[in-house]
Every structure is written in C-alpha cells, then in structure tokens.
mmCIF file of the N, C-alpha and C atoms, coordinates in Angstrom:
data_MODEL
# 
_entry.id   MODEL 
# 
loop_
_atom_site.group_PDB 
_atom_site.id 
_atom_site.type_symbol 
_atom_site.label_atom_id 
_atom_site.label_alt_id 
_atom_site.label_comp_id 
_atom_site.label_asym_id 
_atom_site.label_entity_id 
_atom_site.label_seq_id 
_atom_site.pdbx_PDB_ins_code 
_atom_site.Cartn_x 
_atom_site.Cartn_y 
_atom_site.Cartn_z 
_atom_site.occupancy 
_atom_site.B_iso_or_equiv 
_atom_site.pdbx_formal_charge 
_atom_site.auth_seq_id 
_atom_site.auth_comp_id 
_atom_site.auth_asym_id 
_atom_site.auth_atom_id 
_atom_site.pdbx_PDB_model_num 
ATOM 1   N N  . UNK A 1 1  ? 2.035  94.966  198.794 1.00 0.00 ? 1  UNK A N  1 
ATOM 2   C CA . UNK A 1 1  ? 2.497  94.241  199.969 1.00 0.00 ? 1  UNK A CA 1 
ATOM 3   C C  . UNK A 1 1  ? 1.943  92.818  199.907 1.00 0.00 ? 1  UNK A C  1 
ATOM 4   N N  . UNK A 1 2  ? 2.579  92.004  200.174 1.00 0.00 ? 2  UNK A N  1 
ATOM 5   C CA . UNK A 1 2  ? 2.378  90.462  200.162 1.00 0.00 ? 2  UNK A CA 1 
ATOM 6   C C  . UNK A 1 2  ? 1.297  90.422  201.657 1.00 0.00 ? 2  UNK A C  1 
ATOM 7   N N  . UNK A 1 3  ? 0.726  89.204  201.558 1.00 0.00 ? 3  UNK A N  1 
ATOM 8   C CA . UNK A 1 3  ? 0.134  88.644  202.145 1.00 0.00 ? 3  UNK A CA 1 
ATOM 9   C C  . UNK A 1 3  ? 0.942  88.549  203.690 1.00 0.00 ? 3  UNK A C  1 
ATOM 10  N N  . UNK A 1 4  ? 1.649  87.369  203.320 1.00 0.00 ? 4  UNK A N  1 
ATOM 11  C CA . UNK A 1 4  ? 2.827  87.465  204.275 1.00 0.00 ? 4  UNK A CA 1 
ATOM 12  C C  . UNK A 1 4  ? 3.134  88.244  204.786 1.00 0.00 ? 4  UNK A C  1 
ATOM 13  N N  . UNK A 1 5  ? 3.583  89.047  204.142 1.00 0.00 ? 5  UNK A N  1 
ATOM 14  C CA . UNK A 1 5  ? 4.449  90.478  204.768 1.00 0.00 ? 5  UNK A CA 1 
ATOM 15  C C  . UNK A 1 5  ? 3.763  91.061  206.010 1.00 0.00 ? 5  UNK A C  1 
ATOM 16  N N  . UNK A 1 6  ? 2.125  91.134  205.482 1.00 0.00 ? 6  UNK A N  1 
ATOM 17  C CA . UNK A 1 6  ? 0.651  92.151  206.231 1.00 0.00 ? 6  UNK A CA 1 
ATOM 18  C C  . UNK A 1 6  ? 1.052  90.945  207.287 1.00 0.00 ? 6  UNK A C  1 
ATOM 19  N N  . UNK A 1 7  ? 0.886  90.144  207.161 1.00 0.00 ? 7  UNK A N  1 
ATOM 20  C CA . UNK A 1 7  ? 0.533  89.275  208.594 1.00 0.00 ? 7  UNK A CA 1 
ATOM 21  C C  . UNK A 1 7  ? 1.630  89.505  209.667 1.00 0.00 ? 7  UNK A C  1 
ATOM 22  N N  . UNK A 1 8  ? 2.928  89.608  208.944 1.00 0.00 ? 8  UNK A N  1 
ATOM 23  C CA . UNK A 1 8  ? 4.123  89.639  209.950 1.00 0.00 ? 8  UNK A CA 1 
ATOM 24  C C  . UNK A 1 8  ? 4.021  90.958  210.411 1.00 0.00 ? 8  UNK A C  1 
ATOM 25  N N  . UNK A 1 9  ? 3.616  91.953  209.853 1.00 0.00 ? 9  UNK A N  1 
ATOM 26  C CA . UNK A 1 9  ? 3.420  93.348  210.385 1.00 0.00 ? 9  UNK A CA 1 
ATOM 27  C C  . UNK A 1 9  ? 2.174  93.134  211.152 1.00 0.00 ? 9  UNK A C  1 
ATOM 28  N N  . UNK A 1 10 ? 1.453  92.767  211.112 1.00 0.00 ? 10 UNK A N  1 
ATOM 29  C CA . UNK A 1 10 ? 0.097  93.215  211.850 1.00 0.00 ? 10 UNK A CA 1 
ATOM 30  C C  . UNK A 1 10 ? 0.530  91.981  213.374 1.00 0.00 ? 10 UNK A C  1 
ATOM 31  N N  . UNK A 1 11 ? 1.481  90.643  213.105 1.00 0.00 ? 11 UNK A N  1 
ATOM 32  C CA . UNK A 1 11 ? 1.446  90.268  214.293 1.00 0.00 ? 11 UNK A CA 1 
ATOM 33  C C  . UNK A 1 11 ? 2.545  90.718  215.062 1.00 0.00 ? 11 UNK A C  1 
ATOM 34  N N  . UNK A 1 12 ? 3.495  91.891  214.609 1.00 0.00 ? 12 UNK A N  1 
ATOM 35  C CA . UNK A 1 12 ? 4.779  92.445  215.492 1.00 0.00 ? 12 UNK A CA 1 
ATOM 36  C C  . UNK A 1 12 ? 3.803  93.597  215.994 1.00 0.00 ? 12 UNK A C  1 
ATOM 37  N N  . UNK A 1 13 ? 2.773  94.301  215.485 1.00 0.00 ? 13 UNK A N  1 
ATOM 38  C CA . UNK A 1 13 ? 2.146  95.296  215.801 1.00 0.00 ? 13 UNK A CA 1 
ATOM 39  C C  . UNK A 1 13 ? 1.202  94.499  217.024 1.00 0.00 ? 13 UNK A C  1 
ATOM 40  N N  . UNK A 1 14 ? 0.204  93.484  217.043 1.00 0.00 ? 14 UNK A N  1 
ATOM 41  C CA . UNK A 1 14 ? -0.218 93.172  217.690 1.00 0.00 ? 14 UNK A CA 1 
ATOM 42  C C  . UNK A 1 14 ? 0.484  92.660  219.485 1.00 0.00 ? 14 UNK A C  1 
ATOM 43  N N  . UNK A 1 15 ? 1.799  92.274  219.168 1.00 0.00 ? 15 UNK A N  1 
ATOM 44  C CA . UNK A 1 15 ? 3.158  92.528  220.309 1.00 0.00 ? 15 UNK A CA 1 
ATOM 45  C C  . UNK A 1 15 ? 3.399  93.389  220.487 1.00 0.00 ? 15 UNK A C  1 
ATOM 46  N N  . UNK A 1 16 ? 2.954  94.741  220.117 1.00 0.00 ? 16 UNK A N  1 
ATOM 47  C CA . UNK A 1 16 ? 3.165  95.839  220.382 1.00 0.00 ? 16 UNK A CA 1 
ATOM 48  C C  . UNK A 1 16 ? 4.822  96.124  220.320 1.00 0.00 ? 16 UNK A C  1 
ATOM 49  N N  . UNK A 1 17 ? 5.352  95.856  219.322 1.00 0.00 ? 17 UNK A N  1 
ATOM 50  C CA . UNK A 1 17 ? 6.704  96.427  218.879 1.00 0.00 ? 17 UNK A CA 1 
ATOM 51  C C  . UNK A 1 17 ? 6.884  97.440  218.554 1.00 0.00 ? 17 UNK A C  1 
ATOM 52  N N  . UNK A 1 18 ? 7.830  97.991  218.579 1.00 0.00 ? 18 UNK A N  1 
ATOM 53  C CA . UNK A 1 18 ? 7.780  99.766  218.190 1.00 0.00 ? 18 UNK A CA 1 
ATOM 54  C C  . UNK A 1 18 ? 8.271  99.438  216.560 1.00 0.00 ? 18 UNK A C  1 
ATOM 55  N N  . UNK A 1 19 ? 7.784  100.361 215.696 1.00 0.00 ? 19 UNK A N  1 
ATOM 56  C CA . UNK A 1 19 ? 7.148  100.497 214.477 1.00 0.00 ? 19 UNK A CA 1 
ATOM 57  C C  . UNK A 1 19 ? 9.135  100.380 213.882 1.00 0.00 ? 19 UNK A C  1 
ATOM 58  N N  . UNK A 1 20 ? 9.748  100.920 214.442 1.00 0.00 ? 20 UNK A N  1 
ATOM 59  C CA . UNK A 1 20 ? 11.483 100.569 214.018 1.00 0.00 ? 20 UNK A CA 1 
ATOM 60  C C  . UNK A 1 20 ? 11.911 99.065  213.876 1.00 0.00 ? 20 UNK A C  1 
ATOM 61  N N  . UNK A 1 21 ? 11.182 98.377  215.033 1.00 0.00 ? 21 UNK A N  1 
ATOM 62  C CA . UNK A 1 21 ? 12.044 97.054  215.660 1.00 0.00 ? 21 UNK A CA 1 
ATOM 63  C C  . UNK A 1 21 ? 10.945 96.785  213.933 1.00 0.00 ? 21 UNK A C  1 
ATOM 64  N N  . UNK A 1 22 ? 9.947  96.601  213.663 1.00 0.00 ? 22 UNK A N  1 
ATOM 65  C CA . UNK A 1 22 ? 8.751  95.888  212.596 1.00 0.00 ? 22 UNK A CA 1 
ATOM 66  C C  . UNK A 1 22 ? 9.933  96.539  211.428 1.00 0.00 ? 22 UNK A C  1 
ATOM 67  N N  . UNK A 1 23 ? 9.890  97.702  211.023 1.00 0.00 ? 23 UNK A N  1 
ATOM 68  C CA . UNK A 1 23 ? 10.817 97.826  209.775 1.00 0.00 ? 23 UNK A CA 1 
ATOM 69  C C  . UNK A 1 23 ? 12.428 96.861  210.190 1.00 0.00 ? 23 UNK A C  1 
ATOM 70  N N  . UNK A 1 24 ? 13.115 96.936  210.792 1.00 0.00 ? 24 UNK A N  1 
ATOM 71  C CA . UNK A 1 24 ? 14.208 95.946  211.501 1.00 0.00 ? 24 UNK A CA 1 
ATOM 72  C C  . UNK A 1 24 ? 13.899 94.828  210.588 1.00 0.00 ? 24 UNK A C  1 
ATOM 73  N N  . UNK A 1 25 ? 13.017 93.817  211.585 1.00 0.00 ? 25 UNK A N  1 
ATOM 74  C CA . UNK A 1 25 ? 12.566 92.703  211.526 1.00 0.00 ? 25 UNK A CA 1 
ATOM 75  C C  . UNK A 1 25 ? 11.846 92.406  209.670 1.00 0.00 ? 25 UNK A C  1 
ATOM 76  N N  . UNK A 1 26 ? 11.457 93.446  209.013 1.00 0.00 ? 26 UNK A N  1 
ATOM 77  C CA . UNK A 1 26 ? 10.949 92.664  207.685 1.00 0.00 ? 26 UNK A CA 1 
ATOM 78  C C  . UNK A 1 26 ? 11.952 93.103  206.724 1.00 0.00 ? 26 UNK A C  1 
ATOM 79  N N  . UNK A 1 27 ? 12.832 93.931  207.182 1.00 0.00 ? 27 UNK A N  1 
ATOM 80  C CA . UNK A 1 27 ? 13.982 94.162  205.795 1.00 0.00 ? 27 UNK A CA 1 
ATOM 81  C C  . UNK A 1 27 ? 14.880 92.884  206.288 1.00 0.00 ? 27 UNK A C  1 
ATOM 82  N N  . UNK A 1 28 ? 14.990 92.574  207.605 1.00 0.00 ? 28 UNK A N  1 
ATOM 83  C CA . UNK A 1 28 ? 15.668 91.139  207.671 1.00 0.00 ? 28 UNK A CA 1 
ATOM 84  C C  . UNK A 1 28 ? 15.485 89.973  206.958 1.00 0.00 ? 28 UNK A C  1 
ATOM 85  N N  . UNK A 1 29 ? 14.106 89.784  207.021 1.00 0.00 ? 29 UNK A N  1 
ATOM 86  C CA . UNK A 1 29 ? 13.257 88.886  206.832 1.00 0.00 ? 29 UNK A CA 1 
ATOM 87  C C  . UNK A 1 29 ? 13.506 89.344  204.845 1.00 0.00 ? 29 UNK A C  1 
ATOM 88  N N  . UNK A 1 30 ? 13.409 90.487  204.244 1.00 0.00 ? 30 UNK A N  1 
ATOM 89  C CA . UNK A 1 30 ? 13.660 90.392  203.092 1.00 0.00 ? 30 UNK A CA 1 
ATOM 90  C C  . UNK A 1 30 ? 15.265 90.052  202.556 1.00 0.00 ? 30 UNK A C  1 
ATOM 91  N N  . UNK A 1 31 ? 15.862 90.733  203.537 1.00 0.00 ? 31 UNK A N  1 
ATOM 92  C CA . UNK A 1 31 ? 16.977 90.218  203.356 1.00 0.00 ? 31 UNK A CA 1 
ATOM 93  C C  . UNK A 1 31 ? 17.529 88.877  203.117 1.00 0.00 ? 31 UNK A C  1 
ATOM 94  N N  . UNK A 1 32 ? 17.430 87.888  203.951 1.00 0.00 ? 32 UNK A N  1 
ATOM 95  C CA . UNK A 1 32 ? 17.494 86.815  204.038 1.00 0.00 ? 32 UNK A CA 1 
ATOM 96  C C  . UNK A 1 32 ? 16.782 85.933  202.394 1.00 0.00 ? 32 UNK A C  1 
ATOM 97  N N  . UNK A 1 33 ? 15.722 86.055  202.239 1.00 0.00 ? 33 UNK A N  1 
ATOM 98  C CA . UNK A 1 33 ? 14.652 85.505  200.689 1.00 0.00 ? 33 UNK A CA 1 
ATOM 99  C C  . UNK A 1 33 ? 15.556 85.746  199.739 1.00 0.00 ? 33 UNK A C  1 
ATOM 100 N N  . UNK A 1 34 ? 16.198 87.204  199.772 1.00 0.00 ? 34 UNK A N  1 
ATOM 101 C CA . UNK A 1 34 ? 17.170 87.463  198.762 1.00 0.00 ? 34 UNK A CA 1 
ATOM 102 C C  . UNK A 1 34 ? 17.768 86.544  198.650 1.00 0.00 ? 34 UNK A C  1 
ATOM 103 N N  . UNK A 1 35 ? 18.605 86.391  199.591 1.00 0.00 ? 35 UNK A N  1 
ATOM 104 C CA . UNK A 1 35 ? 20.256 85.951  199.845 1.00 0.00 ? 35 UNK A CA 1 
ATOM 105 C C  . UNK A 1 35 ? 19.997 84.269  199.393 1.00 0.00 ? 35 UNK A C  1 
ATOM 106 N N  . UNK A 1 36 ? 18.398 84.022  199.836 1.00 0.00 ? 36 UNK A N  1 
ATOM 107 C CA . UNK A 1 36 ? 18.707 82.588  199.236 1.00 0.00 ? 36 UNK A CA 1 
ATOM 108 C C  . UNK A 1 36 ? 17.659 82.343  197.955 1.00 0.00 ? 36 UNK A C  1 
ATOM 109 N N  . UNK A 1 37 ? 16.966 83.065  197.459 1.00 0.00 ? 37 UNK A N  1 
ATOM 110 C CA . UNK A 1 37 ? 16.255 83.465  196.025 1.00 0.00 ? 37 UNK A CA 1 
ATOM 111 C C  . UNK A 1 37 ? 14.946 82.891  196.395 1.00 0.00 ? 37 UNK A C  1 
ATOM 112 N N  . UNK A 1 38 ? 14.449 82.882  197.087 1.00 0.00 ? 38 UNK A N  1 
ATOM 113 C CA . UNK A 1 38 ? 13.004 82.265  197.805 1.00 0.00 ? 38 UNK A CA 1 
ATOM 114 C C  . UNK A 1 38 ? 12.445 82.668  198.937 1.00 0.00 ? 38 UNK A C  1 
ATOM 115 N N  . UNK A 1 39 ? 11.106 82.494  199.027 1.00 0.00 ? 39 UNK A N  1 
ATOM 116 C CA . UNK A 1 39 ? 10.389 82.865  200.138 1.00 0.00 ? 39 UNK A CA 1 
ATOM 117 C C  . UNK A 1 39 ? 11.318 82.543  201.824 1.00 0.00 ? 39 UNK A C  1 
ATOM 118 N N  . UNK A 1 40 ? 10.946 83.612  202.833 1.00 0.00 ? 40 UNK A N  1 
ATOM 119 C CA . UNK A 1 40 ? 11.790 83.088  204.106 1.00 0.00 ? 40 UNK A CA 1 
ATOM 120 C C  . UNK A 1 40 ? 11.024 82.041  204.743 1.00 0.00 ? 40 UNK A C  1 
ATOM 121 N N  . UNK A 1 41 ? 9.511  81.636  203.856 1.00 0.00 ? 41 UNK A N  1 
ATOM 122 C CA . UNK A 1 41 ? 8.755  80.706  205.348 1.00 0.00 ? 41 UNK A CA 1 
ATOM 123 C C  . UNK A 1 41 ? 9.036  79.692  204.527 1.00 0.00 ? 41 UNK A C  1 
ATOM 124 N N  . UNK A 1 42 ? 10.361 79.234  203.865 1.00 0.00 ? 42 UNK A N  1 
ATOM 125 C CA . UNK A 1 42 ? 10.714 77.815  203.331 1.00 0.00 ? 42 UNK A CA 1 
ATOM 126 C C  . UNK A 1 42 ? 11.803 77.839  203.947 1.00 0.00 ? 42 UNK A C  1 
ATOM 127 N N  . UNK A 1 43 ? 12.289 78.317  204.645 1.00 0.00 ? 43 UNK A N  1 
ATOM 128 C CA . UNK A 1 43 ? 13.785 78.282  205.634 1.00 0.00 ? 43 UNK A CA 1 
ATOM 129 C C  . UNK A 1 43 ? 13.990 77.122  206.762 1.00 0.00 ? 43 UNK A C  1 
ATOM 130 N N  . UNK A 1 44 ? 14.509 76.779  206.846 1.00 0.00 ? 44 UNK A N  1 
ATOM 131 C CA . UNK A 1 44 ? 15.106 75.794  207.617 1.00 0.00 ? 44 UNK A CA 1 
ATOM 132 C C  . UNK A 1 44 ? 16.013 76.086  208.512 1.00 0.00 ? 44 UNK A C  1 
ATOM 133 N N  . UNK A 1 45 ? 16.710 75.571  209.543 1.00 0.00 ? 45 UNK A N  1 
ATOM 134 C CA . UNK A 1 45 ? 17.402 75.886  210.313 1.00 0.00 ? 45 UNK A CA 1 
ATOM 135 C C  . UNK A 1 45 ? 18.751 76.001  209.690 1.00 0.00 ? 45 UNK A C  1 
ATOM 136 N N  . UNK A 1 46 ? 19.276 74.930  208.887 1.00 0.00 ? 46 UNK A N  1 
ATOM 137 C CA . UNK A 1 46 ? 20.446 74.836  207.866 1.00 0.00 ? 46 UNK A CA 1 
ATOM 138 C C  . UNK A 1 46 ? 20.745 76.421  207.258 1.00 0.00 ? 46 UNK A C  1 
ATOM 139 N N  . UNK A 1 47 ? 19.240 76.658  206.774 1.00 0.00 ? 47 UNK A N  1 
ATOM 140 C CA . UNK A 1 47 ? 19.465 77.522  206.344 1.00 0.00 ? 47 UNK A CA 1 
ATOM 141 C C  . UNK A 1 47 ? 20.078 79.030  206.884 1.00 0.00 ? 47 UNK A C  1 
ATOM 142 N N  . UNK A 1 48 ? 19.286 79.215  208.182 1.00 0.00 ? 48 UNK A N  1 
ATOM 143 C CA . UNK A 1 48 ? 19.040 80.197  209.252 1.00 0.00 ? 48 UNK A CA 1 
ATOM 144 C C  . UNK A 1 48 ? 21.024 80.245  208.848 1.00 0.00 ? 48 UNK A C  1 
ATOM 145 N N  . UNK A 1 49 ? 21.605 79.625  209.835 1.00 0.00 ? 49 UNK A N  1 
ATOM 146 C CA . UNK A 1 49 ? 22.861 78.558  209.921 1.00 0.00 ? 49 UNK A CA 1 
ATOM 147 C C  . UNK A 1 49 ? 24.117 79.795  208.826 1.00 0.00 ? 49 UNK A C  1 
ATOM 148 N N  . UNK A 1 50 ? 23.613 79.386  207.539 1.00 0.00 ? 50 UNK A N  1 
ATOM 149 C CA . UNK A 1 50 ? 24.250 79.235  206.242 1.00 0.00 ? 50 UNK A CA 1 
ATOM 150 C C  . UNK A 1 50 ? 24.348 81.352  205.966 1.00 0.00 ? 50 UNK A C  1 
ATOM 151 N N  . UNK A 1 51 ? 22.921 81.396  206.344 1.00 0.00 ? 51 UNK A N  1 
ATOM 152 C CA . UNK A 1 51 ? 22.691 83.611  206.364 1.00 0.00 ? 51 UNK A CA 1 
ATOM 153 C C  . UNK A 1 51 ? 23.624 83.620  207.259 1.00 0.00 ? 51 UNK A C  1 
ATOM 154 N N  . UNK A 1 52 ? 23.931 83.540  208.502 1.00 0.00 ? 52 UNK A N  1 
ATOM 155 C CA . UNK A 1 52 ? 24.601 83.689  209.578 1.00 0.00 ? 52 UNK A CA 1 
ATOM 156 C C  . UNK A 1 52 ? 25.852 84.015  209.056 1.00 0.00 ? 52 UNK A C  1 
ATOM 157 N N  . UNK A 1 53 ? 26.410 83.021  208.693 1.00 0.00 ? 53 UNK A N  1 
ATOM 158 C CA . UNK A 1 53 ? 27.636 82.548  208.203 1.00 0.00 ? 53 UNK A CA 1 
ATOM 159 C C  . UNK A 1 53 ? 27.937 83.594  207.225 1.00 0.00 ? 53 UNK A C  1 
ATOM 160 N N  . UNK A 1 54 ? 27.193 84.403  206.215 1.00 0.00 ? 54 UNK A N  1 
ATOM 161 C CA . UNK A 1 54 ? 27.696 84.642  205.500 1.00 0.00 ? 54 UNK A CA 1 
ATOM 162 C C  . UNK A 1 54 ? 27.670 86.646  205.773 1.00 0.00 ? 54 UNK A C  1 
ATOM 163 N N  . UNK A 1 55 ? 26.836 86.484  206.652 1.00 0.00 ? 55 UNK A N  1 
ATOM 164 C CA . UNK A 1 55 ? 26.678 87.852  207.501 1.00 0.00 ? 55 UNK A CA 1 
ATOM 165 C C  . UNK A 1 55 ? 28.042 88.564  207.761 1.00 0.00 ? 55 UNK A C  1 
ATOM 166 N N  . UNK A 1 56 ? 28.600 87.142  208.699 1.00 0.00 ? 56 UNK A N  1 
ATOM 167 C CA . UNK A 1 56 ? 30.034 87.595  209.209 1.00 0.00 ? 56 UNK A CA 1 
ATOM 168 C C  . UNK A 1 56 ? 31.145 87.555  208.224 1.00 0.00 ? 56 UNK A C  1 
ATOM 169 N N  . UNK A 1 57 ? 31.293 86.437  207.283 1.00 0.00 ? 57 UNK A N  1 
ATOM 170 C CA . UNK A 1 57 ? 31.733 86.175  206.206 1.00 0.00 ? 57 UNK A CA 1 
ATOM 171 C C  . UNK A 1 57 ? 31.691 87.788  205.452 1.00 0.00 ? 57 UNK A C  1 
ATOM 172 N N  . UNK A 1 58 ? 30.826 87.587  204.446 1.00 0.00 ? 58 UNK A N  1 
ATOM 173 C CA . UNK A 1 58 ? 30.614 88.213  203.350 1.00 0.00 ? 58 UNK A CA 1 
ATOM 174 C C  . UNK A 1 58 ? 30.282 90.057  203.468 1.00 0.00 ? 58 UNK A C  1 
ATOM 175 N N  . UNK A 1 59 ? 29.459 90.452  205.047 1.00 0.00 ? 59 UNK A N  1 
ATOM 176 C CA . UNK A 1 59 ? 29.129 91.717  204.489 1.00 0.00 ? 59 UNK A CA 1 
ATOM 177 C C  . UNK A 1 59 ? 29.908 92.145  206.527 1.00 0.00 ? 59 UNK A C  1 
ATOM 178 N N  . UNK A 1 60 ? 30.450 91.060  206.952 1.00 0.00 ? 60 UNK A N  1 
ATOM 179 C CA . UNK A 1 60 ? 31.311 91.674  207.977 1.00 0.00 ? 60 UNK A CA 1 
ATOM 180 C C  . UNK A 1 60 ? 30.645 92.706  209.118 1.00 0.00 ? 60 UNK A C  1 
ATOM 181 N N  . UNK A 1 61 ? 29.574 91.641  209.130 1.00 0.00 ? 61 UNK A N  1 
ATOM 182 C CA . UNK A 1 61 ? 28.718 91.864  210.683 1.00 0.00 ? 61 UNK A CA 1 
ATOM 183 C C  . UNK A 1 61 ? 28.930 91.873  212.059 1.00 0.00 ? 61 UNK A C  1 
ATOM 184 N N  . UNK A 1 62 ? 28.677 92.891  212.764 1.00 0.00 ? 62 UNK A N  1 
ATOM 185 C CA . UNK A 1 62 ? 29.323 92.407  214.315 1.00 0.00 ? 62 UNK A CA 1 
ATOM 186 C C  . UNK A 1 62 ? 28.542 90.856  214.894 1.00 0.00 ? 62 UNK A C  1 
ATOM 187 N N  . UNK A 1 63 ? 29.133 90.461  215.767 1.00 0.00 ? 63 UNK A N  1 
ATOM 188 C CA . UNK A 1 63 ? 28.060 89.065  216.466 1.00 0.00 ? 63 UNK A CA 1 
ATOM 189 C C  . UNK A 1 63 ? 26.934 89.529  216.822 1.00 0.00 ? 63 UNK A C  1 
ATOM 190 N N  . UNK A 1 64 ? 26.639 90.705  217.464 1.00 0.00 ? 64 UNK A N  1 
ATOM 191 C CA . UNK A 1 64 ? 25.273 90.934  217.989 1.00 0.00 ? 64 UNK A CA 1 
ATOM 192 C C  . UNK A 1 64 ? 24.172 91.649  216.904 1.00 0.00 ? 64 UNK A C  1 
ATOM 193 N N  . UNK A 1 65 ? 24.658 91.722  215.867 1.00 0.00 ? 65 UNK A N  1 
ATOM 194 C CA . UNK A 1 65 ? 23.862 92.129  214.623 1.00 0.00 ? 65 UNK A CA 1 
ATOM 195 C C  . UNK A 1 65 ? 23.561 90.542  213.790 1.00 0.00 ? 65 UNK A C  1 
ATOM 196 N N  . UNK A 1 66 ? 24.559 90.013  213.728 1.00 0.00 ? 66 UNK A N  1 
ATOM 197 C CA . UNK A 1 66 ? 24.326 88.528  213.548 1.00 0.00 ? 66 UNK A CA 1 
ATOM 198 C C  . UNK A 1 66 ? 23.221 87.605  214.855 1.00 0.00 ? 66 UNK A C  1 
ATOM 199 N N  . UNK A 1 67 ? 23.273 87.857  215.918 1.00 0.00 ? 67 UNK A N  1 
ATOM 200 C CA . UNK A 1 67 ? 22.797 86.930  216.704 1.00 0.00 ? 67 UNK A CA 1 
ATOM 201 C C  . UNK A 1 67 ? 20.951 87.059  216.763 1.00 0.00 ? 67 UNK A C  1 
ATOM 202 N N  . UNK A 1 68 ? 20.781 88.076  216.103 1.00 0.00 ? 68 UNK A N  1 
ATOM 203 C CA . UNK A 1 68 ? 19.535 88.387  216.499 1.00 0.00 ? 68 UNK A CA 1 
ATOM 204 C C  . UNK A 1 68 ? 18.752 88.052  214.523 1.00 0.00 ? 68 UNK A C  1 
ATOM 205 N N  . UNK A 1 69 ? 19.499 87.494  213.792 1.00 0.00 ? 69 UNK A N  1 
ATOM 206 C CA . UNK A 1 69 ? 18.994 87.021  212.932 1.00 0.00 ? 69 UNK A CA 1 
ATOM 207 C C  . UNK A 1 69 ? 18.145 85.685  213.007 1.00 0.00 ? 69 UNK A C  1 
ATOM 208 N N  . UNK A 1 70 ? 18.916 85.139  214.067 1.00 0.00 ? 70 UNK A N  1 
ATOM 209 C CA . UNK A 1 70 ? 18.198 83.995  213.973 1.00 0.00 ? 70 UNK A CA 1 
ATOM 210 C C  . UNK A 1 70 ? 16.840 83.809  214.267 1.00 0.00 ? 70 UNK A C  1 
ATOM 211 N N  . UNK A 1 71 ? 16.244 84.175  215.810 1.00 0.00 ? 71 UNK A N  1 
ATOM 212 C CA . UNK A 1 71 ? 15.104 84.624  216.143 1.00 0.00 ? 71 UNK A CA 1 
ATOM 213 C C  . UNK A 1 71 ? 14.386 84.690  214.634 1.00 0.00 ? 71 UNK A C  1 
ATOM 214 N N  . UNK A 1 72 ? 14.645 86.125  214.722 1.00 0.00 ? 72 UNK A N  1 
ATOM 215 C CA . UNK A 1 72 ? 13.878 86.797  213.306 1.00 0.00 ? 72 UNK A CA 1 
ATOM 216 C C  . UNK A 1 72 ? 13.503 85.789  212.498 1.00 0.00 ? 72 UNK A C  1 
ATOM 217 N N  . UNK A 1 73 ? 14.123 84.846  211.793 1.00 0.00 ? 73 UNK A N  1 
ATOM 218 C CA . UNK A 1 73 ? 14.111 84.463  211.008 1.00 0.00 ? 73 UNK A CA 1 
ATOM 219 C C  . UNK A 1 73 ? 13.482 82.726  210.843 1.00 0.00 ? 73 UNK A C  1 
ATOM 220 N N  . UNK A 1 74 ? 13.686 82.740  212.166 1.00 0.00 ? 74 UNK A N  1 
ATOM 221 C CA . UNK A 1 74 ? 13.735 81.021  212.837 1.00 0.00 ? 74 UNK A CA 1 
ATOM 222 C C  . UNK A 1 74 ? 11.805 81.647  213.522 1.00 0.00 ? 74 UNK A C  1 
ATOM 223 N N  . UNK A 1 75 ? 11.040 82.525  213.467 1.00 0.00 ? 75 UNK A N  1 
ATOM 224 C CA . UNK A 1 75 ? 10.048 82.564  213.764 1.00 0.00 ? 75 UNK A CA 1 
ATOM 225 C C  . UNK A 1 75 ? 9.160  81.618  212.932 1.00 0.00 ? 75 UNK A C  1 
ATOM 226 N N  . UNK A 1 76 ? 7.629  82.000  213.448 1.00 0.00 ? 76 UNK A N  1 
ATOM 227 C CA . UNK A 1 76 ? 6.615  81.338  212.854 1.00 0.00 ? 76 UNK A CA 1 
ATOM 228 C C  . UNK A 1 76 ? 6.104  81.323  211.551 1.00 0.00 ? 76 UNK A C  1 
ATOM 229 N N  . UNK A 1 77 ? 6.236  83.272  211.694 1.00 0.00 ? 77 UNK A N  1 
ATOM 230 C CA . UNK A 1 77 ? 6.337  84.245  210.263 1.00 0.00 ? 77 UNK A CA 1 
ATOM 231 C C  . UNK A 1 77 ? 7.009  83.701  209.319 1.00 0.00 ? 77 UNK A C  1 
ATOM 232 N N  . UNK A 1 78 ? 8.154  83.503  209.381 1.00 0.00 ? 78 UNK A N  1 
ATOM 233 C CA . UNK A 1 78 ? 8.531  82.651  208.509 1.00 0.00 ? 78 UNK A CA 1 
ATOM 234 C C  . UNK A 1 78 ? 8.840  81.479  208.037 1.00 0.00 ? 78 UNK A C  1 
ATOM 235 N N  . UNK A 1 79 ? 8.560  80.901  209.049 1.00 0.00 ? 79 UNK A N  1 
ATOM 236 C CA . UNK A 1 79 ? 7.910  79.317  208.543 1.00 0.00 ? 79 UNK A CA 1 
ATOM 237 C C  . UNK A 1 79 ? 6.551  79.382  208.076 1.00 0.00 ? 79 UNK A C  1 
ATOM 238 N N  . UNK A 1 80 ? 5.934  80.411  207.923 1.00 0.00 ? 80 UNK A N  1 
ATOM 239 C CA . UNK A 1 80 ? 4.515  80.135  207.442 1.00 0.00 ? 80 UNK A CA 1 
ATOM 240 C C  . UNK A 1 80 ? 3.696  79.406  208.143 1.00 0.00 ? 80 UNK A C  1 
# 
C-alpha cells in the first residue's frame, strides 16, 4: 500500500466513513491515475473535467455516478 493511499484511508476513517464509501472513494481515486497514467494528487481541475467526460462518453455512466467524481477527486488527498 502506498503512502498515499494509508493517508487517504486513515483520513476517510478518521471522518468516520463507512468502510464501503473508503473502498468507493480509493478505487475512484485509482481509477482516475489509470485513466490518466499518473499519480491523482497531480490532477487539476482540467483534468477532474476531462475523467468526467469520458465517464459518460466512454464507459456510459449515469450523471449521479459521474457527479460524485469530482469531490472525490478534486479533494486534498489528491492534490497531495
């Protein structure tokens, strides 16, 4: 487990998230690194933007499965 990773888990745990929403939130969060071949705490809003887009685009996401990427992703966690 990355560094990163422990921190984003230990600070959704420390919010007391239920242990689903934390798996949710870091396969997103891996998801996303994929999709653009790099870490998520180098993301940008452009970027945030561009996953979105291709959510609905490419793997034919409802809006409310799309809308909650951003959050996720547009956090602190991953801005590092």
């Amino acid at each position: 487990m990355t560094h990163l990773r422990q921190i984003m888990i230990d600070e959704l745990r420390r919010r007391n998230y239920a242990e689903s929403t934390i798996d949710a939130y870091i396969h997103t969060v891996e998801h996303f690194s994929r999709h653009f071949h790099s870490f998520a705490r180098s993301a940008w809003p452009e970027h945030i933007r561009q996953y979105q887009a291709a959510l609905f685009t490419r793997w034919n996401l409802a809006p409310n499965a799309v809308s909650s990427v951003g959050p996720v992703c547009a956090s602190s966690m991953c801005r590092g």
